[in-house]
C-alpha positions, 0 to 999 in steps of 0.5 A: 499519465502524471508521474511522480516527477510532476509531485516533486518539482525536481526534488527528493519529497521529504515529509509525512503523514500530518494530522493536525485535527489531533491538535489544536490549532494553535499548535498548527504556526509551530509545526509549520515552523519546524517543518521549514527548519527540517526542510519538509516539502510535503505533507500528507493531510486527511488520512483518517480524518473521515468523521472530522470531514463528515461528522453526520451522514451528509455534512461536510466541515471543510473550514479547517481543511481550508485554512490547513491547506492555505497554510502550507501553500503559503509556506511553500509546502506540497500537499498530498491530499488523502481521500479519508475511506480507510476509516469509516466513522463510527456513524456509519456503522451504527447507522448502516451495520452491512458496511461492515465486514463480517470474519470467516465465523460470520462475526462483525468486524465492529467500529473502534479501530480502522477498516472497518468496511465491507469493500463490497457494500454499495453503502459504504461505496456511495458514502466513499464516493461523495466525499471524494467527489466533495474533495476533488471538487473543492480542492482541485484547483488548490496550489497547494496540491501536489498528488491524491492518495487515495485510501490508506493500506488497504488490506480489508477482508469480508466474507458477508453476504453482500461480498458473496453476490460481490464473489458470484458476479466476479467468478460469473466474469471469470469462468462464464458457466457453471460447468467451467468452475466446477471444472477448474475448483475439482468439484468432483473431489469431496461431492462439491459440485455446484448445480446452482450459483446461489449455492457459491458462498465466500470460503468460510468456516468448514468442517475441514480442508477447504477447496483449494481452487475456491479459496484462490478465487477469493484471494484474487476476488478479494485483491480485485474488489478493493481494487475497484474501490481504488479505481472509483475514487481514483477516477474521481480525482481524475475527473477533476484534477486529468494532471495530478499524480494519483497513488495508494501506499502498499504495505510491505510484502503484504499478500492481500494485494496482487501488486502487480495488478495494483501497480498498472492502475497507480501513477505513483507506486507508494510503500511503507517500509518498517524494518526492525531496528533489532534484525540483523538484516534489515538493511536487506529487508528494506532494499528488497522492498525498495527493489519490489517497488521499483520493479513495480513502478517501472522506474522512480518510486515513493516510501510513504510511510517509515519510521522515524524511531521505534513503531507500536505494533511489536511486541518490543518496541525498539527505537532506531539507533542513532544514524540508522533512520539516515541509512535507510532513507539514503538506500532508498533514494539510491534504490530509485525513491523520488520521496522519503517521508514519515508516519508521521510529523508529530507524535500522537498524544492520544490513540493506540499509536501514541508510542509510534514515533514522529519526525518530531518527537515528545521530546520535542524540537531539541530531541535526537529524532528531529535533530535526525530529521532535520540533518536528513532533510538538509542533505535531500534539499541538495539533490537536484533534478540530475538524481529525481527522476532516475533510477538503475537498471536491473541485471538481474530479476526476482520471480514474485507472483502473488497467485502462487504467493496464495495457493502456497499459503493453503492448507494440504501443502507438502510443507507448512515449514516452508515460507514464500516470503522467507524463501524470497528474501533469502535469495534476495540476501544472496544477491544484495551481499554479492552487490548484484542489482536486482529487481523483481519480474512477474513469470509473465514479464518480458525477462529479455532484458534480464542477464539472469532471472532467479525461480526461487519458489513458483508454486503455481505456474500459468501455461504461458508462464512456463512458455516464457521462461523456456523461450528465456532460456532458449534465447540465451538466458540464463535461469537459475 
């Protein structure tokens, strides 16, 4: 299987998201300039660029693609290519409205913004797949191609019709009869029993408290579903490029994706990690997701996206003082990151993310954030082989388990005041002060290894779970 020492070549990736078709293309020699004085090595092309790609059903427009990565091939920069299925063009909608995703009222999730897709749709699956087919065909053989990146953040949800046969289908698998499921979801309770498979829908709009057995089942049907969108363009990469290193960046925390499950099927376990500024303890929020990804990827890891400066999404949009963008990239490294890279190289001028800070800034090539940029990558162009490619060894595991991550999240709890992650990440706190290295298990992983493993908040517990970690205890372990 590649891994992500076969993308860095013996050094630290230092680069980020690059979207040129924002620009025109006379601006395309100076970015090149500057990516060379800020010692970039890799950039990420054609995350959204879905409608430039194919800008009517069936057409392709490779001529700028093609000129972007001779481009940085010729000036020495890798290319982490994007498959661009995160973001539908508009098209696609217009044309075929059950690719998108329906709310849990039944309203369309209508084009304007990104994600907009149905993750069940056969439509929009077949649309994905011949583009990713097109690309790894015509882009395989590329020098300048380093890793696939397939997708973009997936964190679609759907409750149409389509995702209810998707649903069906998926809980047939799991549980094999009807008997079986209504055995497992307590149907008996509130005369929700099912007689028939038809009358299984996704768990929409109700008068009052849902089942707590159907809407876990969703929760991981949903994680699976765009699961297998991954593994079809993933596979097709595969197909044509066996030793290129594949990934598709999780985002921080997030509860939509079983990362565990995820992480099996990734060659490269990516991040994007946004601590704010302002918090106190960011410094600890961003070890912690450094931690998680190193636990998942079993070893060396990469942060895909962060910022350079201040994000556009909060409510107040602090920028990072002076030194901490530095700071942050440093931990990773020494938390196991083979790459720090950006969203993005240039600030966007236009869109809803024009205040979202880039490596180079509207200020330009004389402004703070690049001169940053440029000092930080100065320093990673020092690390060699000796650095890439390690990582350190966790005394201590972290319990995390998105199952019961989702059935704490329920309504009819015995605590609404209680959060999972905040629970989390304030054992993780405890820890990082006391300088204990720390890493994350799954209940189910081999905790051998392990001087201590920490259960800071285990909702749901499978059978063979709880047999783990009696057999830790009883081996000599010690749980806390």
């Amino acid at each position: 299987m590649p891994a992500l020492d076969d993308a860095t070549r013996g050094r630290v990736l230092f680069g980020g998201d690059y979207n040129p078709e924002q620009w025109p293309e006379e601006s395309w020699p100076q970015d090149v300039r500057l990516m060379k004085k800020a010692r970039v090595n890799s950039v990420t092309l054609g995350v959204f660029s879905w409608a430039r790609l194919e800008p009517r059903p069936g057409a392709r427009d490779f001529g700028w693609l093609d000129r972007l990565m001779d481009l940085m091939a010729e000036n020495g920069i890798g290319v982490v290519l994007a498959t661009p299925t995160a973001s539908p063009p508009p098209w696609m909608g217009s044309r075929h409205p059950e690719t998108l995703p329906r709310d849990e009222d039944g309203r369309t999730v209508w084009w304007g913004s990104r994600q907009q897709f149905c993750p069940s749709s056969p439509v929009y699956r077949a649309y994905a797949a011949a583009l990713t087919e097109d690309l790894a065909a015509r882009y395989g053989g590329h020098p300048a191609l380093r890793m696939w990146h397939i997708n973009n953040e997936y964190c679609t949800h759907c409750w149409c019709d389509e995702t209810a046969r998707h649903f069906r289908d998926w809980l047939r698998a799991r549980h094999g009869g009807l008997d079986a499921l209504n055995e497992s979801w307590g149907t008996a309770f509130w005369s929700q029993r099912y007689d028939s498979w038809d009358e299984i829908i996704p768990p929409r709009r109700a008068q009052y408290l849902r089942n707590p057995g159907h809407t876990l089942d969703f929760r991981r049907f949903t994680s699976d579903a765009l699961l297998e969108c991954y593994a079809a363009e993933r596979d097709i990469v595969i197909r044509h490029t066996p030793d290129t290193p594949v990934t598709s960046n999780f985002m921080p925390l997030w509860s939509g994706q079983d990362g565990w499950g995820w992480a099996e099927r990734e060659d490269v376990v990516s991040v994007d990690i946004y601590p704010d500024p302002r918090d106190p303890h960011g410094g600890q929020y961003n070890a912690m997701l450094g931690d998680l990804t190193r636990s998942q990827a079993r070893g060396p890891w990469m942060l895909m996206e962060q910022a350079a400066g201040a994000v556009n999404w909060r409510g107040v949009n602090h920028p990072k003082p002076a030194g901490l963008n530095r700071l942050l990239s440093w931990q990773s490294v020494a938390r196991g990151a083979d790459a720090v890279c950006y969203f993005q190289w240039r600030q966007s001028r236009q869109g809803a993310e024009k205040f979202h800070s880039g490596m180079l800034s509207h200020a330009g090539e004389q402004g703070r954030t690049f001169r940053e940029i440029k000092q930080i990558g100065a320093e990673l162009e020092l690390l060699g082989p000796e650095v890439t490619g390690t990582h350190t060894v966790d005394e201590i595991a972290l319990l995390h388990d998105w199952d019961s991550w989702w059935a704490d999240q329920q309504d009819g709890r015995l605590s609404a005041r209680l959060d999972y992650p905040e629970v989390l990440r304030a054992w993780h706190r405890a820890l990082w002060e006391s300088n204990l290295r720390t890493g994350f298990a799954r209940p189910g992983h081999d905790l051998r290894p392990y001087r201590l493993v920490v259960v800071p908040h285990m909702y749901l517990l499978a059978d063979a779970a709880i047999d783990n970690l009696v057999r830790y205890v009883r081996d000599g372990g010690t749980l806390v």
